[in-house]
C-alpha positions in Angstrom: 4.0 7.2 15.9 5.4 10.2 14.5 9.4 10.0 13.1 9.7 13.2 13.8 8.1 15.8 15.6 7.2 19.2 13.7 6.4 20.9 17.6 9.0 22.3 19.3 9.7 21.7 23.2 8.5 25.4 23.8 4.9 24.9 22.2 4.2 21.7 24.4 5.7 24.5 27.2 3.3 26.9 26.6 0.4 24.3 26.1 0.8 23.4 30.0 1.0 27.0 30.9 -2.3 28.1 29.4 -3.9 25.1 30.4 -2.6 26.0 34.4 -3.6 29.3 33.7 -7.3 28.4 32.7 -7.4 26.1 36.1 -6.5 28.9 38.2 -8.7 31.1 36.5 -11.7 29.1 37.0 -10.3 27.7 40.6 -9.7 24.4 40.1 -6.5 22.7 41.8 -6.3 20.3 39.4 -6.7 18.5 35.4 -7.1 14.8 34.6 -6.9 14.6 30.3 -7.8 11.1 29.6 -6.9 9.7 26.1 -8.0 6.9 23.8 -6.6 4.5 21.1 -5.6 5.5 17.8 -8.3 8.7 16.9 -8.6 9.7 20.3 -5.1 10.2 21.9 -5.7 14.3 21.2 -5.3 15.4 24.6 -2.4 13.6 26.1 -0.3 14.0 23.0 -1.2 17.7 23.1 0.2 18.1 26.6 3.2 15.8 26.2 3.6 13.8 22.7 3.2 10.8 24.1 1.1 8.3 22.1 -0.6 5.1 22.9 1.6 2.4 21.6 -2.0 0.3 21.6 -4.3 -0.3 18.8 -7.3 -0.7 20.6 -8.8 -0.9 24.2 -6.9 -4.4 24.8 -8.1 -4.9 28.6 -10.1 -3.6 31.7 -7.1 -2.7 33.3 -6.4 0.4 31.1 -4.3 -1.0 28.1 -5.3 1.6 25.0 -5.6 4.3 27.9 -3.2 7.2 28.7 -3.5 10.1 31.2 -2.1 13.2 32.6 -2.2 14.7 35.9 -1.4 18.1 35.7 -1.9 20.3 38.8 -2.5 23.9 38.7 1.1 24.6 40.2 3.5 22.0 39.2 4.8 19.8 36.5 2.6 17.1 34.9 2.6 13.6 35.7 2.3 11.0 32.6 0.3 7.4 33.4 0.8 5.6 30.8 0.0 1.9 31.0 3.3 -0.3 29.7 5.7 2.3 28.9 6.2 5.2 27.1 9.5 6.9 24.6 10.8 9.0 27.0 12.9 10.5 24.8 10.2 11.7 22.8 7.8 13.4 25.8 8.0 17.0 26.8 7.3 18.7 30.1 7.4 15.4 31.9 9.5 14.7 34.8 7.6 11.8 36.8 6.0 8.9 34.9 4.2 5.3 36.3 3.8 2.7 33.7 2.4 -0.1 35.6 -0.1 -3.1 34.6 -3.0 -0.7 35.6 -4.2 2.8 34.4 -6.3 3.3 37.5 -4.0 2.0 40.3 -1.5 4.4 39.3 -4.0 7.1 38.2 -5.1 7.4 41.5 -1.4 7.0 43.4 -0.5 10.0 41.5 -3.3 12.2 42.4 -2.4 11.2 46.2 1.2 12.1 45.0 0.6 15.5 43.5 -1.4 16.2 47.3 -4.9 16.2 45.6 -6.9 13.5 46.5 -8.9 16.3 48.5 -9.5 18.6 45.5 -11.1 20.4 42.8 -10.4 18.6 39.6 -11.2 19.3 36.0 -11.8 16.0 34.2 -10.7 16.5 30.6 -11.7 13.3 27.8 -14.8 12.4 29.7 -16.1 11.0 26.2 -13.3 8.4 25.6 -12.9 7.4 29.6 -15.4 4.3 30.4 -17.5 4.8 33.0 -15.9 2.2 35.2 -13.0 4.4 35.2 -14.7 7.0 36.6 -16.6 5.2 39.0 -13.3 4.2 40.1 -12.3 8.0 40.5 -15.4 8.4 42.9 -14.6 5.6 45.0 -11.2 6.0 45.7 -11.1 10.1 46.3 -14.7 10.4 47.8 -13.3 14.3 49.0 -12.4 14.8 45.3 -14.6 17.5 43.6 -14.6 15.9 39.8 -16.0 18.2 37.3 -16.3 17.2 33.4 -14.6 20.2 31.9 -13.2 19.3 28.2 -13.0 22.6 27.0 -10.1 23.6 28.5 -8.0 21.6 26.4 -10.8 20.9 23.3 -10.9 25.1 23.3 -7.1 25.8 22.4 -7.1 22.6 20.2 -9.4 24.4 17.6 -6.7 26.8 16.9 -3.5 25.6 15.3 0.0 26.5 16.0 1.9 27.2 12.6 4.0 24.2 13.2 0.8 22.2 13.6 -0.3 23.6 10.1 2.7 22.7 8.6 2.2 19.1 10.2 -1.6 19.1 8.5 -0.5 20.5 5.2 2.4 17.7 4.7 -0.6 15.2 5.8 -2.6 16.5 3.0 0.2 16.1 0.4 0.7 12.9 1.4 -2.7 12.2 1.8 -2.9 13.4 -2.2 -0.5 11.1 -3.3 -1.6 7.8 -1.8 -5.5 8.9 -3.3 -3.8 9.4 -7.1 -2.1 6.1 -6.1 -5.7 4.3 -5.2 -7.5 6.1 -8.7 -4.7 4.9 -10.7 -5.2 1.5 -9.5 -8.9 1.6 -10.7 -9.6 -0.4 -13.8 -11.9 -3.1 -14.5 -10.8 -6.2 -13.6 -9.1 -4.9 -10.4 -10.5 -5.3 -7.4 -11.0 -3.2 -4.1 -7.9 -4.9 -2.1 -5.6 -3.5 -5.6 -7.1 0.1 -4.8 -6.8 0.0 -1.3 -2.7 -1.4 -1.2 -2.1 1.5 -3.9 -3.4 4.1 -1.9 -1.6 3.0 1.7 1.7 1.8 -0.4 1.9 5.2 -1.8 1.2 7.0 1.0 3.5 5.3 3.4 6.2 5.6 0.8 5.5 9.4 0.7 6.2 9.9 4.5 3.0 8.7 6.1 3.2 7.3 10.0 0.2 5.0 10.1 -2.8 4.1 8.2 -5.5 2.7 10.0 -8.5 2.9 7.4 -8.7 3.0 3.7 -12.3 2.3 2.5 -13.2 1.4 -1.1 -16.2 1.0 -1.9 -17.6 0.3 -6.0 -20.5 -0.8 -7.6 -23.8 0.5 -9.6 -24.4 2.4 -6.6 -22.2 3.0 -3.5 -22.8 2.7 -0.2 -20.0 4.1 1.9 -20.3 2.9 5.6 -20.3 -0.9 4.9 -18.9 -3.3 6.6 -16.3 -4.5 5.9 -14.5 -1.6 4.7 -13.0 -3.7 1.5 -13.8 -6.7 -0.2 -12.2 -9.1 -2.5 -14.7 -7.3 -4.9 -13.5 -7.5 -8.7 -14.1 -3.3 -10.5 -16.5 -3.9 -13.4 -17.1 -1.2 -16.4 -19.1 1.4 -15.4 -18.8 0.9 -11.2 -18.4 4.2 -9.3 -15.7 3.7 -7.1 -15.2 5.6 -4.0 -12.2 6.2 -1.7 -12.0 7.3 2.0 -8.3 7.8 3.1 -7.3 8.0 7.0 -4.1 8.0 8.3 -1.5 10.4 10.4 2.3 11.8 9.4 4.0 13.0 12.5 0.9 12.6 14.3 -0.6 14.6 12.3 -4.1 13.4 10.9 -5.2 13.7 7.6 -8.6 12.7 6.3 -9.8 12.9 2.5 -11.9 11.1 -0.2 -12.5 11.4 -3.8 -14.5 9.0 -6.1 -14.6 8.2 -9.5 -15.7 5.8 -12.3 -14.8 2.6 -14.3 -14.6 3.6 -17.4 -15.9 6.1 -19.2 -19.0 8.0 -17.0 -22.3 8.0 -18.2 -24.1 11.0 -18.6 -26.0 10.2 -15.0 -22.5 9.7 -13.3 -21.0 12.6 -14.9 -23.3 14.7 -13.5 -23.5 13.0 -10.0 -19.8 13.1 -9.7 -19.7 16.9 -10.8 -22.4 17.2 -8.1 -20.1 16.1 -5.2 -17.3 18.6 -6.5 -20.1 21.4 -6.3 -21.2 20.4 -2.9 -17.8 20.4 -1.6 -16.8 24.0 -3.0 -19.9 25.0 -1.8 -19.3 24.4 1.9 -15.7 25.2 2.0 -17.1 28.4 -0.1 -19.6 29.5 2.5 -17.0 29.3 5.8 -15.6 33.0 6.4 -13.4 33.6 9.5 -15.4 35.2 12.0 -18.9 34.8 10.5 -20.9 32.4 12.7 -22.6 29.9 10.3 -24.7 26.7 10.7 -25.7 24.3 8.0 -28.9 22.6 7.1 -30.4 19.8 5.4 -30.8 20.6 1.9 -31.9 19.0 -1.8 -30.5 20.1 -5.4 -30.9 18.8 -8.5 -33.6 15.7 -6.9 -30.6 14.9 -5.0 -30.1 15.6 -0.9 -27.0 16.9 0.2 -25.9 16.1 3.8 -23.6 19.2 4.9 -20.9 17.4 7.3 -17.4 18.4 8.2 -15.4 18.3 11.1 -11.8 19.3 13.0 -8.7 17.4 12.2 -5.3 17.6 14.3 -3.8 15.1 16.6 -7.5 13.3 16.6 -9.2 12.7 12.9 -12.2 14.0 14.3 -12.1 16.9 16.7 -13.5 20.0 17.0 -15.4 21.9 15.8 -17.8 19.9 14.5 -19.9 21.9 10.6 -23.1 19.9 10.7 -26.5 20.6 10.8 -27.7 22.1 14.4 -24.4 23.0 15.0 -23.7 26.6 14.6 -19.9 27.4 14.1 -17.5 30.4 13.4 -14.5 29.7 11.5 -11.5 31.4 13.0 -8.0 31.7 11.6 -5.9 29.0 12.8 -9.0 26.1 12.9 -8.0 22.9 10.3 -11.4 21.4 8.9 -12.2 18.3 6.8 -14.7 19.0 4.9 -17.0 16.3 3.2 -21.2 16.9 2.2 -22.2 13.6 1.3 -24.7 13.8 -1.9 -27.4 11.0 -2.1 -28.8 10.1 -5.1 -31.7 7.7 -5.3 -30.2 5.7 -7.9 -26.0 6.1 -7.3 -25.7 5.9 -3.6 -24.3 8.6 -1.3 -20.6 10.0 -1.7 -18.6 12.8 -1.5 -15.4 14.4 -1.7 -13.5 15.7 1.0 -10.9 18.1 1.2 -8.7 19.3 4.4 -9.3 23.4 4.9 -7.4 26.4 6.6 -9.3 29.0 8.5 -6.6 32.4 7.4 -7.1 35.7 8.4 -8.3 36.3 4.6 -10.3 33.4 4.2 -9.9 29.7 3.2 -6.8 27.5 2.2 -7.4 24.4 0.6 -4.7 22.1 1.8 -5.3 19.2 -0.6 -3.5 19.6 -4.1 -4.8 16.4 -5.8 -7.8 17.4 -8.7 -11.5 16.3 -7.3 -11.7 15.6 -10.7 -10.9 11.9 -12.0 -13.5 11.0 -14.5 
């Protein structure tokens, strides 16, 4: 992943430094980051590019698992099950790549001289609990603490090289959702959507797409299962697009919908509803002013505020939900994405990836919400 890489050797420099800087700080001799497959290798790639050549948790023995040691005092140590690009890593000067995460986990804990140690434990949501239980046995003296802010913290706050990154996601993002409402005309089906959308977009620069979703009917449901069907488009279906993917390692995130055909009145105005909801969140987020969403119903229909943060992980923090206050600050990269439900039409929405600035909001996407 990633043909080239938009961060300089000096940011991943800096990254290690602050991150020593907030162990010593809090007296800690120690970090473990953990990472995951695909939408969860965040904090090893942030500390050293690497990226888990996996698709998937493959095997007990760590396969679709990466991690760092990085003491407070010296450089970090990659584990990285199977191999890595080592010209492609920064910061990293000792490396084990054997048949087991945990086996060398542990050796190079021993290595780095803290098997007796305060450690930070950084990813404790994607590491299984039999990897930690493993931890526990093996360094018994160990003083593991769960302490994912000191990576999930600095993460929230984009470098201008990693905006760059998440703008030229968003283009590209944009062309392969024109590509997917092009391709919607009756008589199509949701396979012809979803191959316009990910041929477009990995013509236009994009790394790897692991979800395109396409859902169409009278009324939409957009988690099913699975995420496209063989399903002919029929006059007068809504049609709705979710578009996941990464360029550079980059993640982008976005969905517009549209119709079949000519709206009718009832889609015209549910479609023109999702538009509204979306400005509407991204127009309430001012940096600095603390904010938290609720539940809310307009026009007989309930609108489900929901965003999130998007950078090396599609997901990340902060999370702009309900019962979870949040301040924008400049620098934070949201996907933003209030799903409407209407009785009768289903539940969409259209999401757009934002900008925190100094002045206010940047919308990243360039593609019209508009395609009815």
């Amino acid at each position: 992943m990633g043909r080239e890489n938009p961060v300089a050797a000096e940011e991943f420099a800096r990254r290690t430094r602050a991150a020593q800087a907030a162990l010593e700080d809090r007296n800690w001799d120690g970090l473990i980051a953990f990472s995951s497959y695909q939408e969860r290798q965040g904090h090893v790639a942030y500390l050293t590019n690497h990226f888990i050549p996996f698709p998937n948790v493959m095997s007990h023995v760590g396969f679709g698992h990466a991690a760092v040691v990085l003491p407070s005092t010296r450089s970090p140590v990659l584990v990285a099950p199977m191999g890595y690009e080592k010209e492609k890593v920064y910061g990293i000067e000792a490396a084990k790549t054997g048949f087991n995460l945990m086996t060398d986990l542990i050796a190079s804990i021993r290595e780095c001289g803290l098997s007796e140690s305060r450690l930070a434990i950084v990813g404790t949501d994607v590491i299984p609990a039999e990897y930690y239980d493993a931890l526990r046995e093996a360094l018994p003296n160990a003083t593991l603490e769960p302490a994912n802010d000191v990576l999930e913290a600095p993460r929230q706050l984009k470098s201008a090289a990693e905006i760059e990154a998440l703008r030229q996601a968003a283009r590209i993002a944009d062309a392969g959702l024109e590509a997917g409402i092009a391709a919607v005309q009756a008589g199509a089906t949701q396979f012809d959507v979803e191959l316009a959308a990910r041929k477009a977009a990995l013509e236009a620069g994009a790394d790897f797409i692991p979800r395109v979703r396409v859902s169409s009917g009278p009324a939409i449901s957009t988690l099913g299962w699975p995420m496209v069907r063989n399903q002919q488009l029929q006059d007068g279906d809504l049609v709705y697009i979710d578009f996941i993917g990464w360029v550079h390692g980059y993640g982008f995130d976005n969905s517009r919908a549209t119709v079949v055909g000519p709206p009718s009145d009832a889609q015209r105005d549910y479609l023109e509803h999702m538009v509204e909801a979306t400005e509407w969140m991204i127009g309430a987020l001012e940096p600095g002013k603390p904010i938290e969403f609720c539940f809310t119903q307009s026009r007989d229909r309930n609108i489900m505020p929901f965003g999130h943060g998007i950078g090396l992980d599609i997901c990340e923090n902060p999370w702009v939900t309900i019962g979870r206050p949040v301040t924008p600050q400049p620098g934070m990269v949201l996907s933003i994405e209030p799903i409407v439900i209407d009785t009768k039409l289903g539940g969409m929405n259209i999401e757009d990836t934002i900008l925190i600035t100094e002045d206010g909001v940047d919308v990243l996407n360039q593609c019209s919400r508009r395609f009815w």
